[in-house]
C-alpha positions as CSV (number, residue, x, y, z in Angstrom):
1,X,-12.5,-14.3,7.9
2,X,-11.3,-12.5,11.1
3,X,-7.5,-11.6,11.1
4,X,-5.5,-12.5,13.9
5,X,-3.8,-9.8,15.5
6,X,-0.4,-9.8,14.7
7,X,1.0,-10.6,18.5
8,X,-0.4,-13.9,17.8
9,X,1.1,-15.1,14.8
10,X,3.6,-17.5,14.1
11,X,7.0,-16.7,12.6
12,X,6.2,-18.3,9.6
13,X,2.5,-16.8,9.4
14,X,4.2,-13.6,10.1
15,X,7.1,-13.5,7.1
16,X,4.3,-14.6,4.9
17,X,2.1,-11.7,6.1
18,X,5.0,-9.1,5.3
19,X,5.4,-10.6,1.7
20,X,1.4,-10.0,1.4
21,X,1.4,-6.6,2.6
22,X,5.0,-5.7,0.4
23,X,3.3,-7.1,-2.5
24,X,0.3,-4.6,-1.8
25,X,2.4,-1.6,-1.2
26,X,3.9,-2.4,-4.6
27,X,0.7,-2.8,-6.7
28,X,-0.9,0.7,-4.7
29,X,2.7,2.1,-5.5
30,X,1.7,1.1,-9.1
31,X,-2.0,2.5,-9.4
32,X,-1.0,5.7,-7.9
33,X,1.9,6.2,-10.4
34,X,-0.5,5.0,-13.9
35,X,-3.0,7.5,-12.1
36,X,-1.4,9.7,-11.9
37,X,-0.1,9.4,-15.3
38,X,-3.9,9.7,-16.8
39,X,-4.7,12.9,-14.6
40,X,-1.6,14.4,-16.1
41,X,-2.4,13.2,-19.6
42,X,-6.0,14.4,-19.3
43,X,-5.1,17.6,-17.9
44,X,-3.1,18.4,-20.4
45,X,-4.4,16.9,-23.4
46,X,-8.1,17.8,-22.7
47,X,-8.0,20.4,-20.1
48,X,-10.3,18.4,-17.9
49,X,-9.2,19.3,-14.2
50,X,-11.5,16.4,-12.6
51,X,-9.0,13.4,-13.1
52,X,-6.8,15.4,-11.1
53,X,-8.4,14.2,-8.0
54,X,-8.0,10.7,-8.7
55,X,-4.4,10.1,-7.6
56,X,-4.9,12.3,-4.4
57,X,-7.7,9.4,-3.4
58,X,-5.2,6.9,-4.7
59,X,-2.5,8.4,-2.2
60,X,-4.8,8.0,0.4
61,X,-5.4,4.7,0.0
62,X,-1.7,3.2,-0.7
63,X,-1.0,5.3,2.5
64,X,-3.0,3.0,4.8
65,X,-0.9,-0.1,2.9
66,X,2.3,1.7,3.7
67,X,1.4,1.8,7.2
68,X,0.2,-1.9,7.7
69,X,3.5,-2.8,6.2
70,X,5.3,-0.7,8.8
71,X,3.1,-2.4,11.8
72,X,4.4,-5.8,10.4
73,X,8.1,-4.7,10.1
74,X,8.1,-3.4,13.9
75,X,6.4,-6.5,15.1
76,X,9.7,-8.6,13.3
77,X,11.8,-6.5,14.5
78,X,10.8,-7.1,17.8
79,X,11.0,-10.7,17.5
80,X,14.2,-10.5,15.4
81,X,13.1,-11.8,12.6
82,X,14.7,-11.1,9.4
């Protein structure tokens, strides 16, 4: 299914888009944090240096749901929705 761009939306399709995308931001916020967690563990428990990578690539990747977040929270504020 093709998202609408977020010009186009309604108020209320809007609001409900920014509580989707907070909710994300919160469970990325979540993996990278128990990621980084095991990399920590393993380094230290096990020496292995490998799990270190993993909450780099999970950085990454909550990055891009920080940033959709922030595209929806200009386009309220523009409309002056709170």
């Amino acid at each position: 299914m093709e998202q609408k761009p977020l010009t186009e939306l309604t108020d209320q399709e809007l609001q409900a888009e920014f509580k989707k995308k907070k909710q994300a931001q919160i469970a990325a916020a979540f993996v990278v944090g128990m990621s980084a967690g095991v990399a920590f563990w393993a380094i230290m428990n096990k020496g292995n240096y490998w799990f270190a990578i993993l909450p780099i690539v999970m950085a990454y990747l909550s990055r891009n749901a920080s940033k959709d977040l922030k595209e929806v929270k200009k386009e309220m504020e523009a409309r002056k929705i709170s």
